[in-house]
N, C-alpha and C positions, 0 to 999 in steps of 0.2 A: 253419291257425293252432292248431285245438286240439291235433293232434298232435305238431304242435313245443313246444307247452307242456305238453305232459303227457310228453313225449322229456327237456325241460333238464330237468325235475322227477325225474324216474329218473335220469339223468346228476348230478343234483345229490345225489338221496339216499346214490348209493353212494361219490362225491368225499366225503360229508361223513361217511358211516360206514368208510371208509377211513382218511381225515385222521382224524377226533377218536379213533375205537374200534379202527384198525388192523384193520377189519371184511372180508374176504373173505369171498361170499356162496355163490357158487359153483352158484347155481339161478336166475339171473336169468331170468325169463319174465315175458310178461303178466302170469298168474293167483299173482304171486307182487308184486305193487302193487297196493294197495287204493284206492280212488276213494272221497275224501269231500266233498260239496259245499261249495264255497269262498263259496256265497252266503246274505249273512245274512238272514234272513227277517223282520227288522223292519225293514230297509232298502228301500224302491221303488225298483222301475227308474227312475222318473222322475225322481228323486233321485239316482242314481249308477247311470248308465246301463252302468260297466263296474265288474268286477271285477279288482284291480288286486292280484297278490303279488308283493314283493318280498325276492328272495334276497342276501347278500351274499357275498362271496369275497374277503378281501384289504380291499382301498379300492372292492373293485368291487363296485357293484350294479345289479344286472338286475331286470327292473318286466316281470313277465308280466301282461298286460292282455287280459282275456276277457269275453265276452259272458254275464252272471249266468245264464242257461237254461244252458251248458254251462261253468261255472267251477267246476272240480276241483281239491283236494289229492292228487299221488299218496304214496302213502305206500310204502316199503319192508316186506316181510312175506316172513316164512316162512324164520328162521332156523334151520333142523333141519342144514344143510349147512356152515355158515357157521364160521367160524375165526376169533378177535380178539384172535389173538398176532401180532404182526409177527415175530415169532423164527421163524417157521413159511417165510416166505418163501425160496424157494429148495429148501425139502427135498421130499422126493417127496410126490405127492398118496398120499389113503388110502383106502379103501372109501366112508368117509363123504362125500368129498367127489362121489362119482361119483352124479347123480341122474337125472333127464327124460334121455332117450335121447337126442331131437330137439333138446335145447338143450348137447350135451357138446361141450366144443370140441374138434377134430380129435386136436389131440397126447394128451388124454388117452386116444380112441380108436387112435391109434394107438402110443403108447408106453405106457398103461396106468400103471402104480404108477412107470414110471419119469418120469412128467411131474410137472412142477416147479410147488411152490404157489406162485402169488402173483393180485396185480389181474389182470390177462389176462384171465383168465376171464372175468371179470364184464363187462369191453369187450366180450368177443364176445357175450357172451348180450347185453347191451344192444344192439351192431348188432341181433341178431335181433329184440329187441322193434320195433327201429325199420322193419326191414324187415316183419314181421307189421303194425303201427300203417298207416304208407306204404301199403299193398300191400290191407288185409285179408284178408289167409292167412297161415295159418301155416308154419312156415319146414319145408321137408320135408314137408308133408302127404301132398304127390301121391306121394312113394317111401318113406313109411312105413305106408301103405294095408294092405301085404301082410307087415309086417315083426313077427315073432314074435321071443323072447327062445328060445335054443337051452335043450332043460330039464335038461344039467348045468350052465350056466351062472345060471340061473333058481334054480339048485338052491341055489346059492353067494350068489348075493345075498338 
């Protein structure tokens, strides 16, 4: 249960920085979602024995319900990468947008400057969180062990 609630709550940060700010992030990882305790401290457990967030979409709303010892906010963090023009979508990625090695999605590895900005991106690193979350490891660990940055390349970034 927590990691499905802490999964819609990064699913839901970047739908809503997307919708409202036209926000592509383009560094979705763990260590880029801050954790703040969703439980209030004048409230007792015996009193409200859950902790209950609700997010809405539309007409829709969703009622994440956790247990106060582990009831989290996740928060979105770490816009250094990040783009909030939607005019941007479609035109080729740019140095900036290229970060964490382990979290870059395929085509910009493999098409480079010619891979195309948009959401995508942020889908795949969010799979990744979910698979790191699900799993407890991180995505690549075992084949990036031995993996160095070539140093003209190194040189360039």
């Amino acid at each position: 249960g927590d990691c499905r609630n802490l999964l819609f709550q990064m699913a839901f940060a970047l739908h809503v920085a997307g919708d409202r700010f036209g926000l592509k992030h383009y560094d979705v990882k763990l260590l880029n979602f801050f954790l703040q305790s969703a439980k209030d401290p004048t409230i007792t457990g015996k009193e409200h024995p859950h902790v209950v967030l609700r997010y809405g979409v539309g007409s829709h709303i969703f009622r994440l319900r956790m247990h106060p010892a582990s009831a989290h906010i996740a928060k979105l963090a770490d816009y250094g990468t990040s783009v909030t023009r939607t005019d941007t979508d479609g035109q080729p990625v740019s140095l900036g947008q290229f970060t964490t090695l382990e979290n870059t999605p395929p085509d910009f590895l493999i098409l480079g400057n010619a891979a195309e900005q948009g959401y995508g991106h942020d889908c795949f690193g969010l799979g990744l969180c979910m698979l790191h979350l699900f799993t407890g490891h991180g995505p690549y660990e075992e084949i990036l062990d031995e993996v160095v940055c070539p140093a003209n390349l190194k040189g360039k970034l």
